[in-house]
C-alpha positions as CSV (number, residue, x, y, z in Angstrom):
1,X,0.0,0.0,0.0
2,X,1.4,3.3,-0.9
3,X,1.8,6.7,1.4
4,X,0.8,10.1,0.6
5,X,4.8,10.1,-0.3
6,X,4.0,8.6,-3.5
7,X,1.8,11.9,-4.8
8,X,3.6,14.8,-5.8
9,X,1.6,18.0,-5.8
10,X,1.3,19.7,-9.0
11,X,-1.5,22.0,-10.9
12,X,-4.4,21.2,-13.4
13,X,-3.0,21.8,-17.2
14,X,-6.1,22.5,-18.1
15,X,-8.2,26.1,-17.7
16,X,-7.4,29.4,-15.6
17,X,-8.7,27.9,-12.3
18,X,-5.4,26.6,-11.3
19,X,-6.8,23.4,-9.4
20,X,-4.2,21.6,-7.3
21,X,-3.8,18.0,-8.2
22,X,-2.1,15.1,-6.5
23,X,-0.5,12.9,-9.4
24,X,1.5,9.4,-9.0
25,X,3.0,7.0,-11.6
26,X,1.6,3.5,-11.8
27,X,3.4,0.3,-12.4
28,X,1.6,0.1,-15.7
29,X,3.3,3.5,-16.3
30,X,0.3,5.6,-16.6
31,X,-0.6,8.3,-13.9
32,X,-3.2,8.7,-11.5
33,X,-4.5,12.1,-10.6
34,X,-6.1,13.2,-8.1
35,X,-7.7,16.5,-6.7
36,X,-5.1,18.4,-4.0
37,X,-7.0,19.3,-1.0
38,X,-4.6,21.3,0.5
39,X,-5.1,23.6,-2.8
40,X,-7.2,26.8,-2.4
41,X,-8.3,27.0,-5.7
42,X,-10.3,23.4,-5.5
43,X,-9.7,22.2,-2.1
44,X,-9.8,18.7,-3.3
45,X,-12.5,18.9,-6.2
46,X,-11.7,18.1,-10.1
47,X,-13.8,18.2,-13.1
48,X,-14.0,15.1,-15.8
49,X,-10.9,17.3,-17.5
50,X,-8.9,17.6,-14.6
51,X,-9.6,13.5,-13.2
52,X,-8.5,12.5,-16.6
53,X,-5.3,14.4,-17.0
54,X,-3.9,11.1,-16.5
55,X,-4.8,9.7,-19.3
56,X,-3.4,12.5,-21.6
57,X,0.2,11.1,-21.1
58,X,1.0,9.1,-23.9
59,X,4.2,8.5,-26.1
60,X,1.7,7.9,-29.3
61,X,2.6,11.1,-31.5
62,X,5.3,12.7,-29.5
63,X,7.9,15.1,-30.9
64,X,11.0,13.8,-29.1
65,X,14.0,15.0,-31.3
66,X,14.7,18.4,-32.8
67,X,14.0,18.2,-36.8
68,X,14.4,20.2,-39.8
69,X,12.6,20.6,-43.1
70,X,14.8,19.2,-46.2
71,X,13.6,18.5,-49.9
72,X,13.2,15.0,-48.8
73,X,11.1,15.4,-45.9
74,X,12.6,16.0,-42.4
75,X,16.0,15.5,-41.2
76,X,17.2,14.8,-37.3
77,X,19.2,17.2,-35.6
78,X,21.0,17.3,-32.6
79,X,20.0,20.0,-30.1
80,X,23.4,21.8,-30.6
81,X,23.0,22.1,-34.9
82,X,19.4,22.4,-34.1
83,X,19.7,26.0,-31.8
84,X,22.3,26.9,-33.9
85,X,20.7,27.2,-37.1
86,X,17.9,29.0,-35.1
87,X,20.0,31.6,-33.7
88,X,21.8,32.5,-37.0
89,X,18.6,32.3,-38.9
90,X,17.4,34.9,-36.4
91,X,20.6,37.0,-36.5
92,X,20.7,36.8,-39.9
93,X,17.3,38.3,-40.5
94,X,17.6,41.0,-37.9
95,X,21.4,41.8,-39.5
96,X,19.2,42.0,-43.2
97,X,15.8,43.9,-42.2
98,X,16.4,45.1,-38.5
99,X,15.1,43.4,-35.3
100,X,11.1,44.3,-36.3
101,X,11.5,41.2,-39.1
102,X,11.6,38.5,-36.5
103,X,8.7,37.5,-33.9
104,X,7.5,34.8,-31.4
105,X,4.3,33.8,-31.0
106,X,3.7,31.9,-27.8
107,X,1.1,30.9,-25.8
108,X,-0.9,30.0,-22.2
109,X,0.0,27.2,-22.1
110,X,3.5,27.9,-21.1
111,X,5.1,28.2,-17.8
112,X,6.0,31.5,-16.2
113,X,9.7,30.8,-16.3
114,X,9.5,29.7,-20.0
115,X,7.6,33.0,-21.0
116,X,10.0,35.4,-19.2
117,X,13.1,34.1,-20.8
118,X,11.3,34.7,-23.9
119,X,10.2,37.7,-23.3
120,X,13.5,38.7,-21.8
121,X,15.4,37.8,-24.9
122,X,12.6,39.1,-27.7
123,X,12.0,42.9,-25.4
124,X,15.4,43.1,-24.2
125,X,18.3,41.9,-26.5
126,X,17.1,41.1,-30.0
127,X,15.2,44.2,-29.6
128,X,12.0,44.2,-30.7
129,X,8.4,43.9,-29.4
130,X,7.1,41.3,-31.4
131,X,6.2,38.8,-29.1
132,X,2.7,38.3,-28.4
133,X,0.3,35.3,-27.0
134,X,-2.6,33.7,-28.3
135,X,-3.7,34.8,-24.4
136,X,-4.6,37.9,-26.7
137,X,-7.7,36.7,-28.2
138,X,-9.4,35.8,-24.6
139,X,-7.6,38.3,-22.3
140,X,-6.1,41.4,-23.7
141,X,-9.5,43.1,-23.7
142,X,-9.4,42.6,-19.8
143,X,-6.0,43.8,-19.2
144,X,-6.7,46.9,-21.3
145,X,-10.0,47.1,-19.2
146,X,-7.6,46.9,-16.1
147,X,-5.4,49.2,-17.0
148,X,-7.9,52.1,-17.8
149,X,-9.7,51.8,-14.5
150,X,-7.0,51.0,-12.0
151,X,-3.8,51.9,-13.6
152,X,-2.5,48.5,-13.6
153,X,-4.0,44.8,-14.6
154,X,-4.8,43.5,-11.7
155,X,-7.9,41.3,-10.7
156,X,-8.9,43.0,-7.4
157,X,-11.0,39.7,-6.0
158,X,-10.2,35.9,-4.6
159,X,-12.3,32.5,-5.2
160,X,-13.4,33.2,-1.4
161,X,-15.6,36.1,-2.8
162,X,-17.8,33.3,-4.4
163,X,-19.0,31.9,-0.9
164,X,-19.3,35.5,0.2
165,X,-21.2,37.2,-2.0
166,X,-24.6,38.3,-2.1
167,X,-25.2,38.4,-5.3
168,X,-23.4,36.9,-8.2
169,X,-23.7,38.3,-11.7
170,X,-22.3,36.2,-14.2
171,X,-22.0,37.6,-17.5
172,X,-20.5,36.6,-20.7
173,X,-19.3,33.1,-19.4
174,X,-20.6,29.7,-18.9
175,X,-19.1,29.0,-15.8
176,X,-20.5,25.7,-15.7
177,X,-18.7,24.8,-18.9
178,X,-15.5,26.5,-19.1
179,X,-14.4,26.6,-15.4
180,X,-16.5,23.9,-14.2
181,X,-14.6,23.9,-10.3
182,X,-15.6,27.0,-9.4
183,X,-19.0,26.7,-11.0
184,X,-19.2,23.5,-8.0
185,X,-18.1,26.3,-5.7
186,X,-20.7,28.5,-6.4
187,X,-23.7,26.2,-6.4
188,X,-22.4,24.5,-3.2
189,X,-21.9,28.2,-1.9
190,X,-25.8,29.2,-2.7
191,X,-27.0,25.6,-1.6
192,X,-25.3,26.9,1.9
193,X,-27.1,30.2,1.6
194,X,-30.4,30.3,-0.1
195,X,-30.9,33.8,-0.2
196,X,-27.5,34.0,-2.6
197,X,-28.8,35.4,-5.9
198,X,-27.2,34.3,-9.3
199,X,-28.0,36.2,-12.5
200,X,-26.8,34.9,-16.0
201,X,-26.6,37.4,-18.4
202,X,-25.9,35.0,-21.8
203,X,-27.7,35.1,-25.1
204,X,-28.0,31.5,-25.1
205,X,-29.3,28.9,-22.0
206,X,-26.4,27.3,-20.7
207,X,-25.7,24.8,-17.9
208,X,-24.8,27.6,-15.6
209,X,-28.6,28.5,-16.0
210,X,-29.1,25.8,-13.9
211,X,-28.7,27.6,-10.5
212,X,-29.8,31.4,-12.0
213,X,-32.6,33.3,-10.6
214,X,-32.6,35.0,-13.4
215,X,-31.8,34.4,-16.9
216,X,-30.8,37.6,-19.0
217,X,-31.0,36.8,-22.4
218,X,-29.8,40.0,-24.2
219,X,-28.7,40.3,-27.6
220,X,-25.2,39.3,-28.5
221,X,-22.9,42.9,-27.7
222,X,-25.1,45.0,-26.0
223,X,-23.6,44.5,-22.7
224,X,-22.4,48.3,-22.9
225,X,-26.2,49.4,-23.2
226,X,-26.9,47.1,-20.2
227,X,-24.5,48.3,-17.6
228,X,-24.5,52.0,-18.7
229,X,-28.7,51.9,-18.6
230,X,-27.0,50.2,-14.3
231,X,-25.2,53.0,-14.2
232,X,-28.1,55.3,-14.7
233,X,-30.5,53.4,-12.5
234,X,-28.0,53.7,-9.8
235,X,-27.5,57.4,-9.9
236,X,-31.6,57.6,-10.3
237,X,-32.3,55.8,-7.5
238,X,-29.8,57.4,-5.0
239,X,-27.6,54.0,-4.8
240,X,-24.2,55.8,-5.9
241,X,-21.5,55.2,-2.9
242,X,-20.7,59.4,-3.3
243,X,-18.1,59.3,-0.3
244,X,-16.2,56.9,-2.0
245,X,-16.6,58.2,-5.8
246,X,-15.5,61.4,-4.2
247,X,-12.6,60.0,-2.6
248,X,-11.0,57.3,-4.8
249,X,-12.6,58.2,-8.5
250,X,-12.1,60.1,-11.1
251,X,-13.9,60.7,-14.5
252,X,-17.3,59.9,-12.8
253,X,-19.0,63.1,-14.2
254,X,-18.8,62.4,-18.1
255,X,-19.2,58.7,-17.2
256,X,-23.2,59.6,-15.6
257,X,-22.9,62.2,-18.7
258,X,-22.6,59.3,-21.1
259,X,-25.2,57.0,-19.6
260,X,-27.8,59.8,-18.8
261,X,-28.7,58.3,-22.7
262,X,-29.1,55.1,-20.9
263,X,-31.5,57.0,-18.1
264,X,-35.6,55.9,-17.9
265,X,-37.5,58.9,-17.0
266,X,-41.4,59.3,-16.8
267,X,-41.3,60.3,-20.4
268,X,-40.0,57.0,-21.4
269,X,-36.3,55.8,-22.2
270,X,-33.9,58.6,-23.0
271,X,-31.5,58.4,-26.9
272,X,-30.9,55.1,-26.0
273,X,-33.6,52.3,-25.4
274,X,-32.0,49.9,-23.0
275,X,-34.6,47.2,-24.0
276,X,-34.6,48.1,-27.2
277,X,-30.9,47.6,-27.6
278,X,-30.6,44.3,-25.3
279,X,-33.8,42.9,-26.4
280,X,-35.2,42.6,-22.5
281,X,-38.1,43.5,-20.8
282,X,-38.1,46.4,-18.7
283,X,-39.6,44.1,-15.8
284,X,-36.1,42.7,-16.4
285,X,-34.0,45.0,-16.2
286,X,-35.7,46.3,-13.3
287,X,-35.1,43.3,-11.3
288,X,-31.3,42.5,-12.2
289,X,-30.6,46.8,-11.4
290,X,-32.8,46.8,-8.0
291,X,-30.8,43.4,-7.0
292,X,-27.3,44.5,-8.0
293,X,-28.1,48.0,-6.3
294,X,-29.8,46.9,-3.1
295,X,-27.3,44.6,-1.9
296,X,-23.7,45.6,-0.8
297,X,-21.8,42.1,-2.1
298,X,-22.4,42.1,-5.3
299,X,-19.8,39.6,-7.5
300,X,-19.3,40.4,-11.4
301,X,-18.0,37.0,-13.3
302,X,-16.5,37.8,-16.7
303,X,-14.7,36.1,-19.5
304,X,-14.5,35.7,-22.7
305,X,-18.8,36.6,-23.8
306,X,-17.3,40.0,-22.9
307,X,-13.8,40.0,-24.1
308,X,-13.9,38.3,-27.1
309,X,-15.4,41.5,-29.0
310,X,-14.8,44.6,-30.8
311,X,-16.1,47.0,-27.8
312,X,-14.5,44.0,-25.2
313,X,-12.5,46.7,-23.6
314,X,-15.3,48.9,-23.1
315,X,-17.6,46.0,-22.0
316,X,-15.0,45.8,-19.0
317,X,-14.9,49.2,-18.1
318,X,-18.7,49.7,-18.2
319,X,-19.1,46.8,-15.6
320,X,-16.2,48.2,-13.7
321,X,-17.8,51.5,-13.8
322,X,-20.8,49.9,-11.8
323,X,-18.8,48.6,-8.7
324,X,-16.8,51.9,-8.8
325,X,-19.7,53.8,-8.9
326,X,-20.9,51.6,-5.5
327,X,-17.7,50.7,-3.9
328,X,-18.5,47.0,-4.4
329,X,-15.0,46.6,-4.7
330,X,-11.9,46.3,-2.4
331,X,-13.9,44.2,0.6
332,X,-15.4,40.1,0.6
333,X,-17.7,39.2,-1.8
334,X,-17.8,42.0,-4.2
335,X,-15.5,43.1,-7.4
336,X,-15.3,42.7,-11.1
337,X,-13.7,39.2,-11.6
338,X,-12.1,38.4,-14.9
339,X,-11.9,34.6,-15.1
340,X,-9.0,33.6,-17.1
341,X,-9.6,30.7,-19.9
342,X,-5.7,29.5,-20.1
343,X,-4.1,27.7,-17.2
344,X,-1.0,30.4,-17.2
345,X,-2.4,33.3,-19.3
346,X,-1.9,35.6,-16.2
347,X,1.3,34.3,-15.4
348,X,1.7,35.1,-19.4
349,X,0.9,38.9,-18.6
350,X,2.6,39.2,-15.5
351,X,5.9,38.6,-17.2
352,X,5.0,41.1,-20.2
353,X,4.4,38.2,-22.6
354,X,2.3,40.5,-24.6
355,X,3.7,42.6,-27.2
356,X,2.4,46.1,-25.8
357,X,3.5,45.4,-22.2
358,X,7.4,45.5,-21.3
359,X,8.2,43.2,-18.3
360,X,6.7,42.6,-15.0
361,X,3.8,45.4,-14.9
362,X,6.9,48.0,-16.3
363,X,5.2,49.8,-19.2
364,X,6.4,51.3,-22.1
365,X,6.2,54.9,-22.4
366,X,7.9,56.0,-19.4
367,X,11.6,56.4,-19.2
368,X,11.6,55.2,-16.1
369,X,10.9,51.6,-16.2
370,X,12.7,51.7,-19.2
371,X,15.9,52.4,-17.5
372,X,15.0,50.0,-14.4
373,X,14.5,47.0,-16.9
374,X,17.6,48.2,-19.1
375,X,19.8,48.2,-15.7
376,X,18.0,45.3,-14.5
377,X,19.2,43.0,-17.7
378,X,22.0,44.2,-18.1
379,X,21.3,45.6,-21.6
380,X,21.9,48.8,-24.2
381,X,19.5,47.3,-26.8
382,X,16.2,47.4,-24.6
383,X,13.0,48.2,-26.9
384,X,10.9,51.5,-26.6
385,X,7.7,51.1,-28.4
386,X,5.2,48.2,-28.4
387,X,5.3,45.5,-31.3
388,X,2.8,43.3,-33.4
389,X,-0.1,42.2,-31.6
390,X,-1.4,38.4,-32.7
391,X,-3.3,39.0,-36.1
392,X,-1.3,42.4,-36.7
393,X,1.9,39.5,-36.3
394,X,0.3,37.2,-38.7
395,X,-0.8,40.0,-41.4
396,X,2.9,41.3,-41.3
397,X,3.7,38.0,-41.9
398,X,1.5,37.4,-45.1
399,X,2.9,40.9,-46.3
400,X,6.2,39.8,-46.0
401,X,7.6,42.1,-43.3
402,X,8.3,38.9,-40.5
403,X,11.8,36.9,-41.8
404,X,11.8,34.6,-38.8
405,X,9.2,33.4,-36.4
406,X,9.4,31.2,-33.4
407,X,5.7,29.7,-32.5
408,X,6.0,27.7,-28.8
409,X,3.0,25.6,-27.0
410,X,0.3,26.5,-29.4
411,X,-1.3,25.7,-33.4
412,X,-2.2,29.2,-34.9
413,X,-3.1,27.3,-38.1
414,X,-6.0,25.9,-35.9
415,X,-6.6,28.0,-33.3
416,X,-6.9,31.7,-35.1
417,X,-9.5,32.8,-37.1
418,X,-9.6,32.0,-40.7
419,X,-7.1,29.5,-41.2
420,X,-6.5,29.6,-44.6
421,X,-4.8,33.2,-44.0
422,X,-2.7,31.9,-40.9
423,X,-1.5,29.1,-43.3
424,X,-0.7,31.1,-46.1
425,X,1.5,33.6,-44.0
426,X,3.4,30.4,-42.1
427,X,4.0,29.2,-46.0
428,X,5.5,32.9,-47.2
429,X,8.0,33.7,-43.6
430,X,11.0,32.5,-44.9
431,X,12.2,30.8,-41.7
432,X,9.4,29.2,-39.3
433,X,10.1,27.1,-36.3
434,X,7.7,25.4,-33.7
435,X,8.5,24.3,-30.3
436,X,5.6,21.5,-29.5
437,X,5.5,18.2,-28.2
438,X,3.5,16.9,-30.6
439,X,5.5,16.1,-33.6
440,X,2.3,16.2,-36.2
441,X,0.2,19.6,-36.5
442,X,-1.1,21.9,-39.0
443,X,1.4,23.9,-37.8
444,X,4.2,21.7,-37.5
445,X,4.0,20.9,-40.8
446,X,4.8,24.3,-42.1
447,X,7.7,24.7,-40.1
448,X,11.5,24.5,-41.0
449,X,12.4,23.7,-37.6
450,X,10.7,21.4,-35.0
451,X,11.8,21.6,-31.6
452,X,10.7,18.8,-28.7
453,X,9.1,20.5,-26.0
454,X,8.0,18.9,-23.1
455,X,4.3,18.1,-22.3
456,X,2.8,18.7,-18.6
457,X,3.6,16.1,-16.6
458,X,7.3,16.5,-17.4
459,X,7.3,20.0,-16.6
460,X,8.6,22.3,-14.1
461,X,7.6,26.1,-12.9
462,X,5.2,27.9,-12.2
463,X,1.5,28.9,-13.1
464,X,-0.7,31.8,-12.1
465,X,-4.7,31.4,-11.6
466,X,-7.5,33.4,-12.2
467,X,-7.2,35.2,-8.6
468,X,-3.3,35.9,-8.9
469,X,-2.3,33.2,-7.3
470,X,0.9,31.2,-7.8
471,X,1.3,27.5,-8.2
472,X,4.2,25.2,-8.9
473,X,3.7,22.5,-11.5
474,X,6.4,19.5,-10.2
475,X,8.1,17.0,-13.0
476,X,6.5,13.7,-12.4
477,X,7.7,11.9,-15.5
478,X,10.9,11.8,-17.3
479,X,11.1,13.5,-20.8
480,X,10.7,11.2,-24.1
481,X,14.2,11.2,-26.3
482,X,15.2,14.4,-26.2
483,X,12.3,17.0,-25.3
484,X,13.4,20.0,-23.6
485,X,11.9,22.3,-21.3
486,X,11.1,25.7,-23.1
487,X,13.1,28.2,-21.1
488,X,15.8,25.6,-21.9
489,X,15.5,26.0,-25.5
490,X,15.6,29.7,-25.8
491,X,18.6,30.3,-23.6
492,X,20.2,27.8,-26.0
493,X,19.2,29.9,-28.6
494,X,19.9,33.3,-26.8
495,X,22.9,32.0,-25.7
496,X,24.4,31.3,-29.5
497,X,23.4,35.0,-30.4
498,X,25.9,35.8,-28.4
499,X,23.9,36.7,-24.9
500,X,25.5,33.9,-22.9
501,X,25.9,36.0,-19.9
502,X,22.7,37.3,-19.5
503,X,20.8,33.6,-20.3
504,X,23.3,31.1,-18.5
505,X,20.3,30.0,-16.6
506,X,21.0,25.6,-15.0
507,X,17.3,25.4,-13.4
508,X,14.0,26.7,-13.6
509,X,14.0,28.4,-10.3
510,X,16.8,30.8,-11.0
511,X,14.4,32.2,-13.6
512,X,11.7,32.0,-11.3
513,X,13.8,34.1,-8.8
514,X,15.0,36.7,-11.2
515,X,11.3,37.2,-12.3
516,X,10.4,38.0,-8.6
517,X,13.7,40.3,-8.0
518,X,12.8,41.9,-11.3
519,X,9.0,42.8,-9.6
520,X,10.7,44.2,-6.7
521,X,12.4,47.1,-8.0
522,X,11.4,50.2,-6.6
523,X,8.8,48.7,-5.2
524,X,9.3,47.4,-1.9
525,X,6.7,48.6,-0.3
526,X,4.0,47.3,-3.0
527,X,2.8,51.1,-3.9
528,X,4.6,51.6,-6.8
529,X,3.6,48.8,-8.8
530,X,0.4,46.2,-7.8
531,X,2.7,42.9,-8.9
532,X,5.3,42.9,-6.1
533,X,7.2,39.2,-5.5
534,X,9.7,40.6,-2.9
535,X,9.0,37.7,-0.4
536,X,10.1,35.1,-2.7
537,X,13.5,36.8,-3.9
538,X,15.3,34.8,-1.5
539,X,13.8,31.1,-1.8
540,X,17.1,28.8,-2.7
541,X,16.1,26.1,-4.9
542,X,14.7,23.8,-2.2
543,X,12.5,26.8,-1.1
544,X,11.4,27.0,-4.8
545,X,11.3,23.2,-5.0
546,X,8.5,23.2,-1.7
547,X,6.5,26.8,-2.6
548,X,3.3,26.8,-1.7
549,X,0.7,28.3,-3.4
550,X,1.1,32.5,-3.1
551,X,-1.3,34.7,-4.3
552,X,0.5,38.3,-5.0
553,X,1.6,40.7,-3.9
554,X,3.8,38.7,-2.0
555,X,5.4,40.5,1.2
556,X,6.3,38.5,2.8
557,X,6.8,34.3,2.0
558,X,4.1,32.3,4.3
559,X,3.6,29.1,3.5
560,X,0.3,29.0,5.1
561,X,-2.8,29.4,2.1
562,X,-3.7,33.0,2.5
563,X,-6.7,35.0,1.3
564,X,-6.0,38.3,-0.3
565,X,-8.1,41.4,-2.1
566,X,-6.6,44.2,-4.0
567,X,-7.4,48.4,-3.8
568,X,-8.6,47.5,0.2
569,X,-7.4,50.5,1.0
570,X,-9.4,52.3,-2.2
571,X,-5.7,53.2,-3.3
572,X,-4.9,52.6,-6.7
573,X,-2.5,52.6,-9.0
574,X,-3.0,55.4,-11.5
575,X,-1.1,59.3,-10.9
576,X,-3.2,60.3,-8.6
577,X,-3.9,56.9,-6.8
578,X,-7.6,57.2,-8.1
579,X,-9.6,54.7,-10.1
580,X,-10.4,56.0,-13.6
581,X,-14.5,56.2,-14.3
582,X,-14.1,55.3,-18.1
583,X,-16.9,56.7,-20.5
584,X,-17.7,53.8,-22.7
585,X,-20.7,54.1,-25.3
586,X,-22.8,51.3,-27.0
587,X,-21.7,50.7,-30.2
588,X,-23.3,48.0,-32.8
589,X,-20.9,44.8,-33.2
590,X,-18.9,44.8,-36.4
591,X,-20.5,41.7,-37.4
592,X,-24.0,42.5,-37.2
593,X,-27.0,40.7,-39.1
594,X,-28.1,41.3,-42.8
595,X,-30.2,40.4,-45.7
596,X,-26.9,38.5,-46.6
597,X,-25.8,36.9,-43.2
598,X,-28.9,36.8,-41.0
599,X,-27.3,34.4,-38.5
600,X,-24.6,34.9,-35.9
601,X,-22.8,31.9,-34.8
602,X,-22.4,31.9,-31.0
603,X,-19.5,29.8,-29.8
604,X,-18.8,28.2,-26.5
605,X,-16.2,25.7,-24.6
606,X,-17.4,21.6,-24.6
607,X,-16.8,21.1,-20.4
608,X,-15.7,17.3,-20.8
609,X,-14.0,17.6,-24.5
């Protein structure tokens, strides 16, 4: 009989819960997972994709040695010719057209240390700001959302909030579906408490209907009109928190401005109909606006129904207007909560893995944190100006502006819209190589170079959740042939550019520290920037090796499971340490109905695909 020795505590590969599992190799060589109860994301609890993580471990179609494209198919390579060719097919490109012809496009899916040394060697010493993440399809509308209202991206709530709350307001997700774990939280939570009220706000009837007391079937992208035509009932109806939009706002006045179109009157529905534009009753509206303004814990649940969308930023800001405009933010069980849809797309911004963001919450634009990071890295060759954002990269690419492209952990052929395009530009960049560790995809098969990377089980780093909180994912299996872990790859490629100083990285915590010492600059008291590590700067590689999970800021290092909320203190992080009211009007969605296309395809996660 085995001991609680045998399982090795590790995180869900899955979504942007960030569940804890427990996983142990059999003698038949497969794994068995199970949920982490120690975890505070899950405390315990799986969903069908997490309990059959397991069974995703397979050699069947692995990539397990480096490859390159010849006229007779694919030849091996060692890792050593392998990185080599890669480093002076990137040199030679950015020696040819300048550092703006060469790009990586990388993903979610990889670890924190993996995306910071790419980041690092993209931002920092090739020079250019071409790296961007397919996290920018699902997210960036949220982080520009974020940034508008509170100066930085930060997700001001915690998975407690869900027991806590009032009233929960989910809107442009199907919980149930897409993050099934804390969908169980919430149902268990209003099972405990009755008198919890759960609105869905979702053109179509989803599972997460199921435990709504109201279903708000409104019309695909009017979400704007709907919380604006909030903001107005709140103002009407004397529910505005004035002390605190007086004390920690700014911009409130052409905000109310903006939705006084939005305003019901006794003369009937001022430029702009709410029900008209949403499609709902007025005996609707009425309810979801009298329950989100007559109780104090009110929970907004976001993702991608909201993000995914030409007006996704203003979408954001117009339901962060509404808990500004209250104070429902800052205290237990209230706050706009953007649920993240990869299992390290946070982790992915946090690092600056986005190709309008410089490095850990540093910005471009000011000269400061352009010096900090230049200092920081040791380098004269730091980029100033954002680069190529996903499409923008692959349009480039089709015009013939990218020479070189590095795609890690993801299959843009597949996974972007209109695929055809996404193939044609792979088929006209000159020099395309994949990192993956499946050796046969749509992509792979465009590329010159294949690297083996390795899948989730042999991996090792870290992962950050939906509610900022850091995780370690632990090797439990050895690597097949010769798959590499990603960080490990670049810094062999960085390394034969000629930055071997600066990339002479032996283990993944190193990175992981350097990451956390680079957060900590000018920032130890956590006021000057909201991502602050400067608790973990000094964990030694057995500290890194035993991390619990740490949800940021982090202070101090406990390893006790702590609970934390951001802007508590109603301080934020804009110039005048205000939040930002942002005046955001309804605007119809680009692709809107007509006599030609009279149907709009809705799209959604399968929960147990």
């Amino acid at each position: 009989m085995s001991s609680n020795k045998d399982w090795i505590k590790s995180t869900c590969a899955y979504c942007g819960v960030g569940c804890g599992i427990e996983v142990r190799p059999t003698a038949s060589g497969k794994l068995e997972v199970r949920g982490d109860k120690d975890h505070p994301s899950n405390y315990g609890k799986l969903c069908t994709k997490g309990a059959a993580l397991g069974d995703t471990v397979t050699p069947i179609g692995r990539l397990t040695q480096p490859m390159q494209r010849v006229a007779s198919g694919q030849q091996l390579l060692p890792w050593s010719s392998a990185s080599q060719l890669v480093a002076d097919k990137f040199k030679q490109a950015i020696e040819e057209y300048g550092p703006d012809s060469v790009a990586f496009y990388v993903s979610g899916q990889l670890l924190t240390e993996d995306y910071y040394v790419a980041n690092k060697l993209m931002k920092g010493f090739i020079g250019s700001a071409n790296i961007d993440s397919n996290s920018r399809l699902c997210m960036a509308s949220s982080v520009v959302g974020h940034k508008r209202a509170f100066g930085t991206d930060t997700v001001p709530v915690c998975y407690e909030d869900l027991e806590q709350a009032e009233v929960v307001v989910i809107t442009g997700s199907n919980l149930a579906w897409c993050h099934p774990v804390l969908f169980q939280r919430l149902r268990a939570a209003k099972q405990a408490n009755p008198d919890m009220k759960v609105i869905v706000i979702d053109p179509r009837y989803t599972d997460s209907c199921e435990i709504a007391d109201i279903h708000l079937a409104l019309e695909s992208g009017s979400d704007v009109a709907l919380f604006n035509g909030l903001l107005a009932y709140l103002d009407d109806n004397d529910q505005l928190d004035s002390d605190y939009i007086e004390n920690h706002t700014q911009g409130f006045t052409e905000a109310i401005r903006t939705a006084t179109d939005y305003r019901y009157t006794e003369s009937g529905w001022g430029n702009k109909s709410v029900p008209e534009l949403t499609g709902l009753s007025e005996q609707q509206l009425e309810q979801f606006y009298h329950l989100f303004a007559s109780n104090e814990k009110v929970l907004t649940i976001y993702s991608q129904g909201v993000n995914q969308s030409t007006q996704g930023c203003d979408k954001v800001n117009a339901i962060i207007n509404s808990h500004l405009a209250t104070g429902k933010i800052g205290k237990p069980g209230m706050g706009p909560f953007s649920v993240t849809g990869q299992p390290n797309a946070m982790g992915g911004r946090e690092v600056g893995g986005l190709a309008n963001t410089l490095a850990a919450h540093f910005e471009f634009g000011d000269p400061q944190s352009h010096r900090t990071v230049s200092e920081f890295w040791q380098t004269d060759n730091l980029t100033t100006y954002a680069g190529l954002k996903a499409i923008d990269l692959f349009d480039a690419m089709n015009e013939g502006k990218i020479k070189a492209v590095w795609i890690m952990a993801t299959n843009p052929v597949v996974s972007l819209p209109d695929s055809e395009k996404i193939k044609t530009a792979l088929e006209k960049c000159p020099f395309v190589v994949v990192s993956d560790c499946i050796a046969d995809t749509e992509t792979t098969r465009l590329a010159d170079v294949v690297l083996p990377a390795q899948g989730w089980s042999e991996k090792s780093g870290t992962v950050t959740n939906s509610e900022r909180r850091i995780s370690r994912q632990r090797r439990v299996l050895p690597s097949p042939g010769e798959a590499k872990p990603d960080w490990w790859s670049l810094k062999e490629v960085a390394q034969k550019m000629g930055f071997k100083e600066q990339f002479d990285y032996r283990h993944e915590g190193e990175i992981f520290k350097e990451y956390c010492e680079m957060t900590a600059l000018g920032n130890e008291t956590g006021k000057a920037r909201d991502l602050c590590l400067i608790g973990l700067t000094q964990l030694d590689e057995k500290g890194y090796g035993e991390l619990t999970p740490q949800q940021w800021p982090v202070m101090e290092y406990q390893p006790e499971i702590i609970e934390q909320r951001m802007f508590t203190d109603g301080e934020f992080f804009t110039e005048l340490g205000k939040a930002q009211f942002i005046a955001v009007e309804h605007d119809k969605p680009i692709a809107d109905t007509s006599v030609e296309f009279p149907l709009i395809m809705n799209t959604g996660r399968i929960r147990d695909q």
